[in-house]
C-alpha positions as CSV (number, residue, x, y, z in Angstrom):
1,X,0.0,0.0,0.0
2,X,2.9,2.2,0.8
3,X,4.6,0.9,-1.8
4,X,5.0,3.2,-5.3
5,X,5.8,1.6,-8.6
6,X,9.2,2.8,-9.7
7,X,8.3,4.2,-13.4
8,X,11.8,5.1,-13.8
9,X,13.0,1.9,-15.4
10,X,10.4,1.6,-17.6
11,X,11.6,4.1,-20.0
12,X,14.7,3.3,-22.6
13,X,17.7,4.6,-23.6
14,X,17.1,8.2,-25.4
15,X,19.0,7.6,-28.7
16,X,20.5,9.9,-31.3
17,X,16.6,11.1,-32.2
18,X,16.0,12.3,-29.0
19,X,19.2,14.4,-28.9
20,X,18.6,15.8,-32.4
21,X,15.1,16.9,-31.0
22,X,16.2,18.8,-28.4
23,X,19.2,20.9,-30.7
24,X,16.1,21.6,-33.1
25,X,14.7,24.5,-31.2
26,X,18.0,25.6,-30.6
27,X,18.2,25.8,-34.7
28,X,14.9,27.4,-35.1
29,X,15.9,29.8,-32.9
30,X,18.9,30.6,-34.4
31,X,17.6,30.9,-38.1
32,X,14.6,33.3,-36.9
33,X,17.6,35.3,-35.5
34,X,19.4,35.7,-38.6
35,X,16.6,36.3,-40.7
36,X,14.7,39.0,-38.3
37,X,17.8,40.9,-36.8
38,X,21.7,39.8,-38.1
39,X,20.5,40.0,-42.2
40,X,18.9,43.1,-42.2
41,X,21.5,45.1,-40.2
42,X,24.2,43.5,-42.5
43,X,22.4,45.2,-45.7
44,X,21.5,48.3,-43.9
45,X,25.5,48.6,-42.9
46,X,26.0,47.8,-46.7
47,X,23.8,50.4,-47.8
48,X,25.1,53.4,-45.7
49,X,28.6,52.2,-46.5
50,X,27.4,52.3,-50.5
51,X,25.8,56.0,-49.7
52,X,29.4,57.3,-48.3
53,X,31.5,56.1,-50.9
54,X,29.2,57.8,-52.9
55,X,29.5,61.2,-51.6
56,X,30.8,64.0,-53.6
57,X,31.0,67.6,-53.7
58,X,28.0,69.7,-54.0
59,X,25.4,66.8,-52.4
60,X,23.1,68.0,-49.5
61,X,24.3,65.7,-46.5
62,X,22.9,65.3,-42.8
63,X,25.4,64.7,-40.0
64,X,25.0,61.9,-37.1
65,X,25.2,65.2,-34.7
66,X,21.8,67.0,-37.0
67,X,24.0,69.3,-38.7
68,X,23.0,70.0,-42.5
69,X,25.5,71.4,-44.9
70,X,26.5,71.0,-48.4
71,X,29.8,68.9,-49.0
72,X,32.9,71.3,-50.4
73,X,35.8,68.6,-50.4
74,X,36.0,64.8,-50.0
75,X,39.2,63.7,-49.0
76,X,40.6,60.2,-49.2
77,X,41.4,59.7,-45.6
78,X,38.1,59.5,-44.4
79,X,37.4,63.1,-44.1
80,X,34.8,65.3,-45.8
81,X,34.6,69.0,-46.0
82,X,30.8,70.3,-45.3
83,X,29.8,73.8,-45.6
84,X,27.2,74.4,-42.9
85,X,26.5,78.4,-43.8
86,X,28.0,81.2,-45.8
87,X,32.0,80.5,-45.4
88,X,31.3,78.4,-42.4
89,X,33.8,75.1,-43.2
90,X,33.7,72.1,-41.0
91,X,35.4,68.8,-41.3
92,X,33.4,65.5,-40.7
93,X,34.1,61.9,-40.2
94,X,33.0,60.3,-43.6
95,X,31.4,57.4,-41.0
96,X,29.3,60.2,-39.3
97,X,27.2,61.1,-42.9
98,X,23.8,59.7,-42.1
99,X,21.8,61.0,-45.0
100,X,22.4,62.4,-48.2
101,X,19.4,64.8,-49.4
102,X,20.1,66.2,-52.2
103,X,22.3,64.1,-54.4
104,X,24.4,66.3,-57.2
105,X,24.2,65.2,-60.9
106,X,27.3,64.1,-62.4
107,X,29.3,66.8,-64.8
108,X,28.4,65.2,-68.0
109,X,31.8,64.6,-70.6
């Protein structure tokens, strides 16, 4: 009466299935990741990276710090030459170029 069945050794060994099982949601997880969060990051860093090679002189640009201005130089070590009012110069981070507004047409040949 006081006695309980043990239900323990009834069950068998777990097997290679029953591991595989268990790493499954670890996978699902995983793909739902890289599809919600790490891909589109990668081709919004892509993107941005595209827009700043871009750049030239006369384009429109926003600055990560708000700042508007109109680029006068582009230099080759990463700096960039924006012109935020009438002979006001600064010199920006390539990097820190967050939008470009008003894109310049190429001088045609």
């Amino acid at each position: 009466m006081f006695v309980t069945p043990a239900f323990a050794q009834a069950a068998g060994p777990a097997g290679a299935g029953g591991a595989f099982a268990s790493f499954v949601p670890l996978i699902l997880i995983f793909a739902i990741m890289y599809f919600l969060l790490i891909r589109p990051q990668q081709k919004k860093v892509k993107d941005h990276r595209a827009m700043v090679e871009a750049l030239r002189r006369g384009d429109q640009v926003v600055t990560a710090g708000g700042i508007v201005g109109k680029v006068v130089k582009v230099g080759d070590d990463g700096i960039v030459e924006v012109e935020i009012a009438d002979g006001v110069k600064v010199k920006v981070v390539r990097q820190t170029i967050t939008q470009v507004m008003n894109k310049t047409e190429p001088a045609s040949a």
